[in-house]
C-alpha positions in Angstrom: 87.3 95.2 88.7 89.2 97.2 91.1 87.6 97.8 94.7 89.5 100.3 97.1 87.2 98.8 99.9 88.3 94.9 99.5 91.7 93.6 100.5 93.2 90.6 101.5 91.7 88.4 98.8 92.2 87.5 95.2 89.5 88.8 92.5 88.6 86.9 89.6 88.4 88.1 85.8 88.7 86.1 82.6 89.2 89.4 80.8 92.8 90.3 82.2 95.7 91.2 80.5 99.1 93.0 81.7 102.0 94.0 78.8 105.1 95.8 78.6 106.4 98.5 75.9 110.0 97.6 75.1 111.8 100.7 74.9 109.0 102.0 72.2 109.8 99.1 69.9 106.7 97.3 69.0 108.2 94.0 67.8 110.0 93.9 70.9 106.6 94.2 73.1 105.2 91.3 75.6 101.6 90.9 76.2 100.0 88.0 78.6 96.5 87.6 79.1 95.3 85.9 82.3 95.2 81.5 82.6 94.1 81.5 86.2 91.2 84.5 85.7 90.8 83.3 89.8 94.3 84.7 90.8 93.3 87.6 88.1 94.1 90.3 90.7 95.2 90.5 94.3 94.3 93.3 96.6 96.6 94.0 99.4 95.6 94.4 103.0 95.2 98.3 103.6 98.0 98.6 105.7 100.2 97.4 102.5 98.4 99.8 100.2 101.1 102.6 100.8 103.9 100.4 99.5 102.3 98.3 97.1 100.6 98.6 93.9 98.4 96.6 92.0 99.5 92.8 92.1 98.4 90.7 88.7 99.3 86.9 89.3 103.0 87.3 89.3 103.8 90.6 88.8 103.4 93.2 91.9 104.5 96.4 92.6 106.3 97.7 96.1 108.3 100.7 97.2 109.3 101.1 100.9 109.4 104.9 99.9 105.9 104.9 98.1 107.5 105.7 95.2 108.0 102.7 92.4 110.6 105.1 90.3 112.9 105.6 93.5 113.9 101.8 94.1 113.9 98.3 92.7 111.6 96.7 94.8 109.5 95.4 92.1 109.0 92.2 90.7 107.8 89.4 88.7 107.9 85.5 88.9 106.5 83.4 86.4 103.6 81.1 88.6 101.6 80.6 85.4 99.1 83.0 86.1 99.4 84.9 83.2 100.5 83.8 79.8 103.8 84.3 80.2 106.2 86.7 81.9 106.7 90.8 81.3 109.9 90.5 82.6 112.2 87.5 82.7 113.4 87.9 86.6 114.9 90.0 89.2 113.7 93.6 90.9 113.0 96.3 88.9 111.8 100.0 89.2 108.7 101.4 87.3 108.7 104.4 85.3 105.1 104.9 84.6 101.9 102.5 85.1 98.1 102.7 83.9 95.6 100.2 85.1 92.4 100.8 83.0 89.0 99.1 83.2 87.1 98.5 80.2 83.6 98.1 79.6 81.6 96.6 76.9 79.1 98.0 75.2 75.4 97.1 76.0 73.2 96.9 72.9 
């Protein structure tokens, strides 16, 4: 769960999951559910929170112009977090992002 007033620390969850769209084709597509659900989520230090975005395991988001379309500052390492890797290696820049939170129904 996401908490603008925490930072600095990891936050657990067994339930996440991060995936990537491949050009539209489904086939193609890449999704990776969470190993360690105690390095689930990392919440920068507020003075970060300009440049970065949300950091899942080993994939994190950064612009030095707070703005992840503008340069390649992006990135994702394969720590064994997460399943396996969205991307394979290197920066990249971001198009578009959602981060959603999902609840589950009480009975």
């Amino acid at each position: 769960m996401w908490d603008n007033n925490t930072f600095g620390v990891y936050r657990e969850t067994k339930d996440s999951f991060i995936f990537s769209l491949k050009n539209g084709n489904i086939q193609k597509s890449i999704l990776s559910r969470v190993k360690e659900p105690k390095k689930a989520l990392y919440y920068y230090k507020k003075i970060f929170q300009n440049y970065c975005g949300p950091y899942f395991g080993h994939f994190y988001m950064y612009s030095d112009q707070s703005n992840f379309t503008l340069d390649c500052e992006s990135g994702s390492f394969d720590y064994g977090i997460y399943e396996k890797p969205i991307r394979t290696s290197g920066n990249f820049s971001i198009i578009d992002y959602e981060v959603f939170k999902v609840n589950r129904k009480t009975k």
